[in-house]
C-alpha positions as CSV (number, residue, x, y, z in Angstrom):
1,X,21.8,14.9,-33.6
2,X,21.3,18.5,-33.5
3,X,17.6,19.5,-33.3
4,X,16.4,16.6,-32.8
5,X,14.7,15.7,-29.5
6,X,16.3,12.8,-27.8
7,X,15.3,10.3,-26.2
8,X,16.5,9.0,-22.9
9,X,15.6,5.0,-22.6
10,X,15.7,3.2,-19.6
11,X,15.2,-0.7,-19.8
12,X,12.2,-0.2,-21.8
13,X,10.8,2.6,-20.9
14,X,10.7,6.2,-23.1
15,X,11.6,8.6,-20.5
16,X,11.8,11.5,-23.1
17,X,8.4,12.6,-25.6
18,X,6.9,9.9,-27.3
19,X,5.8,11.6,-30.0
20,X,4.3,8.5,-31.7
21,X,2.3,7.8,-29.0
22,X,1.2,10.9,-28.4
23,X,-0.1,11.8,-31.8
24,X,-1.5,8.2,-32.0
25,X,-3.7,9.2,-28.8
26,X,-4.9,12.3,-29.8
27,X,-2.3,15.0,-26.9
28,X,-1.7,17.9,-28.4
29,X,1.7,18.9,-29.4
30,X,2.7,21.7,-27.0
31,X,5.5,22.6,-25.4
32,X,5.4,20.0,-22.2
33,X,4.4,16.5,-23.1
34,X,3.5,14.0,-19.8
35,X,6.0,11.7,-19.1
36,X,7.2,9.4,-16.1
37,X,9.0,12.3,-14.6
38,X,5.9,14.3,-13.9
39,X,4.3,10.9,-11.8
40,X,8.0,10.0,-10.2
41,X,8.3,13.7,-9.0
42,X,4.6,13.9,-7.8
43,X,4.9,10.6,-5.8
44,X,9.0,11.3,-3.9
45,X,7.6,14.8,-3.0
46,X,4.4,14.0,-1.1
47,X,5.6,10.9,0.5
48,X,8.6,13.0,1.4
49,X,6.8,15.5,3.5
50,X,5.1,12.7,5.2
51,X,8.0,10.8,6.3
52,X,9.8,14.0,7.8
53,X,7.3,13.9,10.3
54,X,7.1,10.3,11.7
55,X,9.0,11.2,14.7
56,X,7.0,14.5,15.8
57,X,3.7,12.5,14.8
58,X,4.5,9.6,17.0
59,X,5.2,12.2,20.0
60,X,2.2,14.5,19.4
61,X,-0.5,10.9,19.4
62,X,1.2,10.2,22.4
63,X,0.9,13.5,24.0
64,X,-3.2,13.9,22.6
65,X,-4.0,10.5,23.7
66,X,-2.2,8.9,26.6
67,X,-4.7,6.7,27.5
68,X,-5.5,4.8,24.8
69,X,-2.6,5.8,22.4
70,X,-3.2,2.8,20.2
71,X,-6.7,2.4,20.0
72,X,-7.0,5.9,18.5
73,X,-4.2,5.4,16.3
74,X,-5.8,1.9,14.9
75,X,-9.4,3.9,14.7
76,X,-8.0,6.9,12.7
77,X,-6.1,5.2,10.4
78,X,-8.9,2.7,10.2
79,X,-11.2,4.9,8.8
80,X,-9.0,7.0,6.5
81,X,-8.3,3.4,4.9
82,X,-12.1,2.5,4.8
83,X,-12.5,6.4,3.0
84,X,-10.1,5.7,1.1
85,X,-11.5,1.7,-0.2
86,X,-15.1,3.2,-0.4
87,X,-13.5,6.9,-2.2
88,X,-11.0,5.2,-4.6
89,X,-13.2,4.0,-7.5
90,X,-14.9,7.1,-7.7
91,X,-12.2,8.9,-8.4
92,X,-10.7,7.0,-10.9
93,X,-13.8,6.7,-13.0
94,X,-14.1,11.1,-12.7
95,X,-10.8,11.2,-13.8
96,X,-11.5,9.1,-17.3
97,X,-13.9,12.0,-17.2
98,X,-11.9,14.8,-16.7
99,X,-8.5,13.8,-16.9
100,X,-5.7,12.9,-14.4
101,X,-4.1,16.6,-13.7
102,X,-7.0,17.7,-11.8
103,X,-7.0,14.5,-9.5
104,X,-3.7,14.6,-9.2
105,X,-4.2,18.5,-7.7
106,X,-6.9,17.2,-5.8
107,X,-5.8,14.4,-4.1
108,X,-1.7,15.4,-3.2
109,X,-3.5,18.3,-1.5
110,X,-6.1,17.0,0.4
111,X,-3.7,14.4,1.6
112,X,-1.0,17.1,2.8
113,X,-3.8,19.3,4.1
114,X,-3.5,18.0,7.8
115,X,0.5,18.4,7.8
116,X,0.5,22.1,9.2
117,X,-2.4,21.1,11.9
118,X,0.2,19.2,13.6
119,X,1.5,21.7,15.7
120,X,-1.3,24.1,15.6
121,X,-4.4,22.0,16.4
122,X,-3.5,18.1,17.8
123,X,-7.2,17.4,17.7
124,X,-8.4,18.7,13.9
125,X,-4.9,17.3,13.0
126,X,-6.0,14.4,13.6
127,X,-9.9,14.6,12.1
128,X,-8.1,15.4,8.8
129,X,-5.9,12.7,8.4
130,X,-9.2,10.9,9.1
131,X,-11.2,12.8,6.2
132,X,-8.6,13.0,4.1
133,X,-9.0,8.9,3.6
134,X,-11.6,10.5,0.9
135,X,-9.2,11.7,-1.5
136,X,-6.1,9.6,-0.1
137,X,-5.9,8.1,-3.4
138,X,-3.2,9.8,-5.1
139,X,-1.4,6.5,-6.4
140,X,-4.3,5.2,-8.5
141,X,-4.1,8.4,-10.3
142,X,-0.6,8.2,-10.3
143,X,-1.0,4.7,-12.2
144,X,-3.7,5.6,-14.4
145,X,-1.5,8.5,-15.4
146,X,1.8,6.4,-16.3
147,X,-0.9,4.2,-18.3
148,X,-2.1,7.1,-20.2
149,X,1.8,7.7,-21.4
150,X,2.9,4.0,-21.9
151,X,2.7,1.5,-23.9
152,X,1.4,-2.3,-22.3
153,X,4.9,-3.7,-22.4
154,X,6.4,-0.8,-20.6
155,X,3.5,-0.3,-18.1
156,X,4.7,-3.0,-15.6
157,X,8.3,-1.3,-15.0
158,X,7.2,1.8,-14.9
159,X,4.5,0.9,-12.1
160,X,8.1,-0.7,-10.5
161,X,9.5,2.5,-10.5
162,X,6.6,4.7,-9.3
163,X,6.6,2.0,-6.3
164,X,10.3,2.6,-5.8
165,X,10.2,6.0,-5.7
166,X,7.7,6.1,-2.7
167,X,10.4,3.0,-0.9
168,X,13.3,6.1,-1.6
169,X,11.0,9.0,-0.5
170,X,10.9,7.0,3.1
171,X,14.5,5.9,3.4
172,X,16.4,9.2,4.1
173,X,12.8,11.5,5.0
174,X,12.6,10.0,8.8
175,X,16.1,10.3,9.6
176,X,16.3,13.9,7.9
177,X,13.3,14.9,10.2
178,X,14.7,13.3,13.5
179,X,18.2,14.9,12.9
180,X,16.3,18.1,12.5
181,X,13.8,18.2,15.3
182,X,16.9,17.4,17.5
183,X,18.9,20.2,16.4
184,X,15.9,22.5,16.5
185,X,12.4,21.7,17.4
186,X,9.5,19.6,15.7
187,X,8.0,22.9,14.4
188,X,10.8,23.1,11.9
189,X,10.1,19.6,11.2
190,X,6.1,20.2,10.1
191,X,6.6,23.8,8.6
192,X,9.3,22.1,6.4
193,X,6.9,19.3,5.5
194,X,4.2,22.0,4.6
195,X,6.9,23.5,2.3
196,X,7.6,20.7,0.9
197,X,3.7,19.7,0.5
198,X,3.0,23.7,-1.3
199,X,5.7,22.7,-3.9
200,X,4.7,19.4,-4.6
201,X,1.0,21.4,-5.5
202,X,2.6,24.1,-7.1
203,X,4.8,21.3,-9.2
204,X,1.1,20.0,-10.2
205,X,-0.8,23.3,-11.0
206,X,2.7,24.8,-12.9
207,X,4.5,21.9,-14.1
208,X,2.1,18.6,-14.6
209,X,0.9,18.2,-18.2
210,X,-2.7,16.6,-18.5
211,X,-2.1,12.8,-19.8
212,X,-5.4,11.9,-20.7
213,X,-5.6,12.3,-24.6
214,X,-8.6,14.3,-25.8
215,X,-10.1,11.5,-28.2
216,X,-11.0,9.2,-25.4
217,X,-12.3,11.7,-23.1
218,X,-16.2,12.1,-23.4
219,X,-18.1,14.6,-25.4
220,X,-19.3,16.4,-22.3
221,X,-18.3,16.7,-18.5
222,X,-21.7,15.6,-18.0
223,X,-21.5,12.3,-19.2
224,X,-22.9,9.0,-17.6
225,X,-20.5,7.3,-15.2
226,X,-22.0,3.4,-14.6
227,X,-22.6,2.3,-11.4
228,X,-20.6,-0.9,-11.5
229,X,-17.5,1.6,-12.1
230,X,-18.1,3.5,-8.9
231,X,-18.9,0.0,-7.1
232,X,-16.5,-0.7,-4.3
233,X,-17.4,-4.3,-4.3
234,X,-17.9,-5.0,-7.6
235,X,-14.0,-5.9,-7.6
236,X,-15.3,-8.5,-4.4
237,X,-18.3,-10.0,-6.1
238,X,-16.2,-10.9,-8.9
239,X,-14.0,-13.4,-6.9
240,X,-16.7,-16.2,-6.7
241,X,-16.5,-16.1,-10.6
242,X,-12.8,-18.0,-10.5
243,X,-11.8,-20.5,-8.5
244,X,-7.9,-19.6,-9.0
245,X,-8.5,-15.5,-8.5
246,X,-10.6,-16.7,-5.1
247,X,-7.6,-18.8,-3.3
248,X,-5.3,-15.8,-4.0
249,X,-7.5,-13.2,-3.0
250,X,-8.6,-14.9,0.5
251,X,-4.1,-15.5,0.7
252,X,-3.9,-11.8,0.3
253,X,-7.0,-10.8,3.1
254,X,-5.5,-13.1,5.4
255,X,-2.1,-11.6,4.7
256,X,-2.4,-8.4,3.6
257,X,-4.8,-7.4,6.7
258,X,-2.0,-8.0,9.8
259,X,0.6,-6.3,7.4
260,X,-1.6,-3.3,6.9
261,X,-2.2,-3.0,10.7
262,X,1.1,-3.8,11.4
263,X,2.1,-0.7,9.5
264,X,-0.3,1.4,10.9
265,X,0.9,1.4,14.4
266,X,4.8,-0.3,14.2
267,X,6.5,2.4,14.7
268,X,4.7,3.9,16.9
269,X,4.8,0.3,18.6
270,X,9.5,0.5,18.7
271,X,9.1,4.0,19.8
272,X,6.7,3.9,22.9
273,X,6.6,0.4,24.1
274,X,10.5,-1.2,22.6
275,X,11.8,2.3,24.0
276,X,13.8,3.0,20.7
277,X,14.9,6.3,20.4
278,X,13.9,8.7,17.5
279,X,17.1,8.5,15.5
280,X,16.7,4.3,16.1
281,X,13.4,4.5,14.4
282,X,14.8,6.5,11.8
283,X,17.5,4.3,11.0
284,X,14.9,0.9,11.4
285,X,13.3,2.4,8.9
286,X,15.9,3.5,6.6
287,X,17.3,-0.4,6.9
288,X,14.3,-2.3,6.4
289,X,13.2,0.2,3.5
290,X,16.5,-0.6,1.3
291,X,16.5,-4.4,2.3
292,X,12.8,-4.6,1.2
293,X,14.3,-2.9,-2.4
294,X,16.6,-5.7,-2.7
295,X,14.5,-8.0,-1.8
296,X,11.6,-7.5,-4.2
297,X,14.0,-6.5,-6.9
298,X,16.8,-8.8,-6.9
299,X,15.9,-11.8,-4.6
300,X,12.1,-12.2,-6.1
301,X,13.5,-12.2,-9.9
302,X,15.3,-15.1,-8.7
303,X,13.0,-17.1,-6.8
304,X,9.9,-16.3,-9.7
305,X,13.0,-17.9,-12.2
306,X,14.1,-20.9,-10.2
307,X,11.2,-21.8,-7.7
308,X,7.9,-20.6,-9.8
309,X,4.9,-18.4,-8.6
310,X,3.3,-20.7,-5.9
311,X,6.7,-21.3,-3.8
312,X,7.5,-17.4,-4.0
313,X,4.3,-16.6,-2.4
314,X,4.9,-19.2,0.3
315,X,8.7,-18.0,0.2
316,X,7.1,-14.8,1.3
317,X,4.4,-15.6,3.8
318,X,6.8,-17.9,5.9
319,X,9.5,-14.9,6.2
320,X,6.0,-12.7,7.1
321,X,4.7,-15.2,9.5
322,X,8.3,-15.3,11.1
323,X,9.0,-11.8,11.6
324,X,4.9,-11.3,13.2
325,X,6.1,-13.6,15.7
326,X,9.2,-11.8,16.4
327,X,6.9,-8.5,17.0
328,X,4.5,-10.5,19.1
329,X,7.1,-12.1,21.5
330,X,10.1,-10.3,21.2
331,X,11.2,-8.3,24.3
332,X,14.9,-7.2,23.1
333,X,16.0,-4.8,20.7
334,X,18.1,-7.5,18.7
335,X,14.8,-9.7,17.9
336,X,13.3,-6.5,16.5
337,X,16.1,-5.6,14.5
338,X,16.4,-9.6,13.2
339,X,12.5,-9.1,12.6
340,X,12.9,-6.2,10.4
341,X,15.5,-7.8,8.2
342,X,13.0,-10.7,7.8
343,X,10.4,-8.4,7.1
344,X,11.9,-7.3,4.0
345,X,12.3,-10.5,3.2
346,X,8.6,-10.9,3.4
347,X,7.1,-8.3,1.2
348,X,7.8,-10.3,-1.8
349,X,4.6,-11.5,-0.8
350,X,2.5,-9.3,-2.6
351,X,4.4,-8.6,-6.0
352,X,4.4,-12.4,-6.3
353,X,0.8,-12.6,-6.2
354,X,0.7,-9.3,-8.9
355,X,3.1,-11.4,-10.7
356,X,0.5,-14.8,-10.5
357,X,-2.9,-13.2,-11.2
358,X,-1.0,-11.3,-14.2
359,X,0.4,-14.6,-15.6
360,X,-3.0,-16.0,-15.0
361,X,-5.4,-13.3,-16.9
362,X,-5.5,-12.7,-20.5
363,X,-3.9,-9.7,-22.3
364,X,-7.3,-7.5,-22.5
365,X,-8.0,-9.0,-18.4
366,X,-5.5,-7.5,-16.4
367,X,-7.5,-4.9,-15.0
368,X,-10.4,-6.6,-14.1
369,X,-7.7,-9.2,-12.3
370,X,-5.7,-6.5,-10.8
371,X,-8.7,-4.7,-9.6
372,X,-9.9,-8.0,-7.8
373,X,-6.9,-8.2,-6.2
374,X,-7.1,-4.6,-5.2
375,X,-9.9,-4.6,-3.7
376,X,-8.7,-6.4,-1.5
377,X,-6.2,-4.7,-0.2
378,X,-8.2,-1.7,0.0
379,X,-10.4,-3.0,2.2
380,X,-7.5,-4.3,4.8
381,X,-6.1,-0.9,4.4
382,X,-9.2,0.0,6.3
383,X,-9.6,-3.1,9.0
384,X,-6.3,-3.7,9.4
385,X,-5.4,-0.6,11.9
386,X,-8.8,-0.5,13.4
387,X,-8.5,-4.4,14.1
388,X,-4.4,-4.3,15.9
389,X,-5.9,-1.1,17.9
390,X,-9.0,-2.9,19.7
391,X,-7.1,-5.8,20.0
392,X,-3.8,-3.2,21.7
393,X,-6.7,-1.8,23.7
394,X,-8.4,-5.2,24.9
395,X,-5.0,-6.4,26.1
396,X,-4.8,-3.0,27.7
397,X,-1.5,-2.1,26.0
398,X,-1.9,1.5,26.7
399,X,0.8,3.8,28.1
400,X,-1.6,5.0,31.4
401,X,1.1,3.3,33.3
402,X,4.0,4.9,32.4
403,X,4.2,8.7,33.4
404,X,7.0,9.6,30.9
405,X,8.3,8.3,28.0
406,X,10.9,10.1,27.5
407,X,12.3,10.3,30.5
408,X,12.5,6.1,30.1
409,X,14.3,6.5,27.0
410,X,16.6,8.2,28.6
411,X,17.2,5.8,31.5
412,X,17.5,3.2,28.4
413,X,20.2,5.0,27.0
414,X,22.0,5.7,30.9
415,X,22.0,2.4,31.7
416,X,21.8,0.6,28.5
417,X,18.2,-1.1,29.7
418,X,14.9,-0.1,31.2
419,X,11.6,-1.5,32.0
420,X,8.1,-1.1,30.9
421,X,5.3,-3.4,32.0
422,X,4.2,-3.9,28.6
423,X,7.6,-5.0,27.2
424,X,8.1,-7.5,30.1
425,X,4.9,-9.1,29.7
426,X,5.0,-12.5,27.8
427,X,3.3,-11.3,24.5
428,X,4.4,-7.9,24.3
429,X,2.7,-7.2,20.9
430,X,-0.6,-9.4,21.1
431,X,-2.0,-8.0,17.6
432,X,1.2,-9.3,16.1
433,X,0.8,-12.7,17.6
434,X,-2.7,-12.9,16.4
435,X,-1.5,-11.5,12.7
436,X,1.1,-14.9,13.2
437,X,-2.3,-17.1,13.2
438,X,-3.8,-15.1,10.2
439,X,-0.8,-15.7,8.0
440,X,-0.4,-19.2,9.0
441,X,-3.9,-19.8,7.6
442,X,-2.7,-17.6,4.5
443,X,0.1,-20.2,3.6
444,X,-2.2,-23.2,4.2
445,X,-4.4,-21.6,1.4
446,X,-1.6,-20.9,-0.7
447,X,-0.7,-24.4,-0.6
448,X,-3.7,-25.1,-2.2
449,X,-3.0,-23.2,-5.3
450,X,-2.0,-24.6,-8.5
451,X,1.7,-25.0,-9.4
452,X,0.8,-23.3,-12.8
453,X,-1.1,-19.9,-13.4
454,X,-2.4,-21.9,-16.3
455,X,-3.8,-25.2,-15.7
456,X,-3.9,-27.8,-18.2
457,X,-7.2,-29.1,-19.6
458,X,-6.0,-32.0,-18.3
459,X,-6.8,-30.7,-14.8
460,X,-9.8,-28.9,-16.3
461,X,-12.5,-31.0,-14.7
462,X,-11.1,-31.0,-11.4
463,X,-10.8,-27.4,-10.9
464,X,-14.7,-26.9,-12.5
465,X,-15.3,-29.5,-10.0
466,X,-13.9,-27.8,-7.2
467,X,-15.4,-24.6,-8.5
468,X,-18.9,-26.1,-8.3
469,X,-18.9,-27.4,-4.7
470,X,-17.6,-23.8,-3.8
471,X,-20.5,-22.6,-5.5
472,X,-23.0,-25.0,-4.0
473,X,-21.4,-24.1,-0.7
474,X,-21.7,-20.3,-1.5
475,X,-25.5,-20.9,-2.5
476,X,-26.1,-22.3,0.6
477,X,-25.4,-20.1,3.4
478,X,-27.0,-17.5,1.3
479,X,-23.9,-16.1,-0.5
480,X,-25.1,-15.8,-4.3
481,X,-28.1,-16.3,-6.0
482,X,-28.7,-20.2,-7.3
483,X,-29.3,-19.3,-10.5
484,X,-26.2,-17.1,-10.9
485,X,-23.4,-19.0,-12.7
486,X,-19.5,-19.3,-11.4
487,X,-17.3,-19.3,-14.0
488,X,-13.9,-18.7,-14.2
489,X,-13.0,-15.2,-14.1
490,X,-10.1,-15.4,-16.8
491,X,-12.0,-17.8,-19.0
492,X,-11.8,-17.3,-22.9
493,X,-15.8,-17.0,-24.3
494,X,-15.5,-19.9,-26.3
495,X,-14.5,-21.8,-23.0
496,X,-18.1,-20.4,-21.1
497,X,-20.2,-20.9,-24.5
């Protein structure tokens, strides 16, 4: 096998030069060919450098604002998501322009420009994690990368293992930057996460092949990008048009939009209002993080092979419904602990809808279905945090009333207990009560889905029927036009003709 390159194949993905492919696409043959590495390495190293600082970052929002801790938290992150919603097509139609690498440079380092203003400047810190929702779009150039280098029966895997890379990247990164600010302050913590942030760009600039192949670039940088690529809610429009695509995407707002609050202020939430300590966050999240592995990996194959689609989703959204109401009104550290191990349970959620929408759409589809589904998530990315921090801020769950957090922890740790107003109170976490209601709704919808992601003519004239009266509904309070036609996103053209 001498002088031959070989190839290293995982499953059923080339890990190694695909020369074939590459040739077939037009990449030049030079010395460094793109391949999965490149996106994997990319992805563990930014994430990385973020998740080193979730202890120091949940000290220094406390410290800038005391008042209304989480009403600032849910407003920043709130409009870094909406940035980010409004921001992400954009991108990705300038990189089909001019190619992923530059993107990629772009976005890893506006994203990891704030790290170093941590410590240095509380307040523009914070502004640029704000801002930087503009170009916080590094994994849809990450995915549009791994489509460039693989085939369509590989692409699905190898988006599993981009998405497990960021799950690995958080596991060990907050208990690594805990144990360190311990043993010798949170600026060793951020100037280590900038180091690690400079290498992941130098990794890009030095080290990242281009993946886009030269034939399907344009002739000039100049050239015409359409407005409905650059739309953020064309992907939203689109809904209307199927009656199937519309159930799931309303079961992912009403799902997806507690869970993306819920994660913009959780741990924040265990560490200033549960009283866990640093390294107890850092091991939450390390536990949750490789049951939630498991969980979509192992435990969703078998419920998608012996239950279907439809009963994984609802699988998913009773285990999320479940562990919201466990944040909302739990007051011991056991319930949140229980609640975490049910929350990994839960986030089979989404992939089970992926997994629907993809058995639903046709071969040459899949993007436009995806993107639908997207969209929506995008936008909750945005509202989510915004919505759990006014709703923190009308229940006046705000850390005014206690003069010292720390010096609470402590007493927790003394005497094995402590008190906090907030954590006494009968709803400790009302934004997670109210997320409770939201998913409730979301299963009742779900309910409503077909058993099959392709329904039999048979059922046809039903589900046209059903499709109609949403229309006529949507006509009437003013939603679409009365002349404009709903037909089923994923239908074949013979179907529509």
């Amino acid at each position: 096998m001498s002088g031959r390159t070989k190839k290293r194949i995982i499953g059923k993905i080339s890990w190694g030069p695909r020369k074939s492919h590459l040739k077939e696409n037009g990449v030049g043959s030079g010395k460094s060919h793109p391949s999965i590495y490149h996106a994997l390495v990319v992805i563990f190293l930014e994430f990385f450098a973020w998740g080193l600082l979730t202890a120091p970052m949940i000290d220094v929002l406390n410290e800038t604002f005391p008042n209304h801790t989480f009403l600032l938290n849910g407003l920043i992150q709130g409009v870094k998501g909406i940035l980010s919603f409004l921001a992400a097509p954009l991108i990705g139609a300038l990189s089909d322009v001019w190619g992923r690498k530059p993107f990629l440079l772009l976005t890893v380092s506006f994203t990891c420009a704030p790290i170093p203003l941590m410590k240095l400047s509380p307040m523009w810190y914070f502004t640029m994690i704000s801002l930087s929702g503009i170009f916080a779009v590094t994994f849809s150039v990450v995915f549009a990368y791994v489509a460039d280098i693989t085939t369509e029966d590989e692409r699905s895997q190898a988006y599993g293992l981009v998405s497990a890379t960021f799950a690995a990247s958080l596991v060990t990164s907050p208990a690594i930057g805990a144990y360190l600010g311990n043993l010798y302050s949170d600026n060793v913590v951020v100037w280590l996460a900038t180091s690690i942030a400079l290498l992941d760009v130098l990794f890009i600039v030095v080290f990242v092949p281009e993946s886009l192949p030269e034939k399907v670039r344009p002739t000039s940088w100049g050239a015409p990008i359409s407005w409905e690529k650059v739309d953020p809610f064309s992907s939203l429009r689109k809904m209307s048009h199927d009656y199937l695509i519309l159930l799931l995407c309303i079961t992912v707002f009403l799902s997806y939009l507690p869970e993306a609050g819920e994660y913009s202020c959780f741990f924040v939430y265990l560490r200033l209002i549960m009283l866990f300590s640093e390294e107890e966050v850092a091991v939450f999240i390390a536990v949750v993080g490789v049951l939630s592995v498991i969980a979509q990996t192992v435990i969703l194959a078998l419920l998608m092979k012996y239950l279907g689609h439809k009963e994984s989703i609802v699988f998913g959204l009773l285990f999320e419904a479940i562990q919201l109401a466990c944040y909302g009104f739990g007051s011991q550290d056991w319930i949140m602990w229980t609640a975490g191990a049910i929350a990994a349970m839960s986030s089979i959620t989404y992939p089970a809808i992926s997994a629907f929408v993809s058995a639903h759409a046709e071969a040459d589809q899949q993007g436009v279905a995806q993107g639908v589904v997207t969209g929506i998530r995008g936008l909750c990315n945005g509202l989510g945090p915004a919505l759990f921090g006014f709703i923190f801020y009308l229940f006046h769950v705000d850390l005014n009333e206690t003069t010292n957090i720390s010096d609470v922890s402590k007493s927790k740790q003394l005497n094995g207990s402590a008190s906090i107003p907030h954590k006494d109170s009968v709803i400790p976490g009302p934004p997670f009560a109210f997320g409770t209601v939201l998913v409730i709704i979301a299963m009742l919808v779900a309910i409503n889905i077909p058993e099959s992601p392709h329904p039999k003519k048979s059922t046809a004239k039903t589900t046209s029927k059903s499709a109609s009266q949403l229309h006529q509904s949507m006509v009437e309070q003013g939603l679409i036009k009365d002349n404009e036609d709903i037909q089923p996103l994923m239908a074949d053209e013979e179907e529509i003709l």
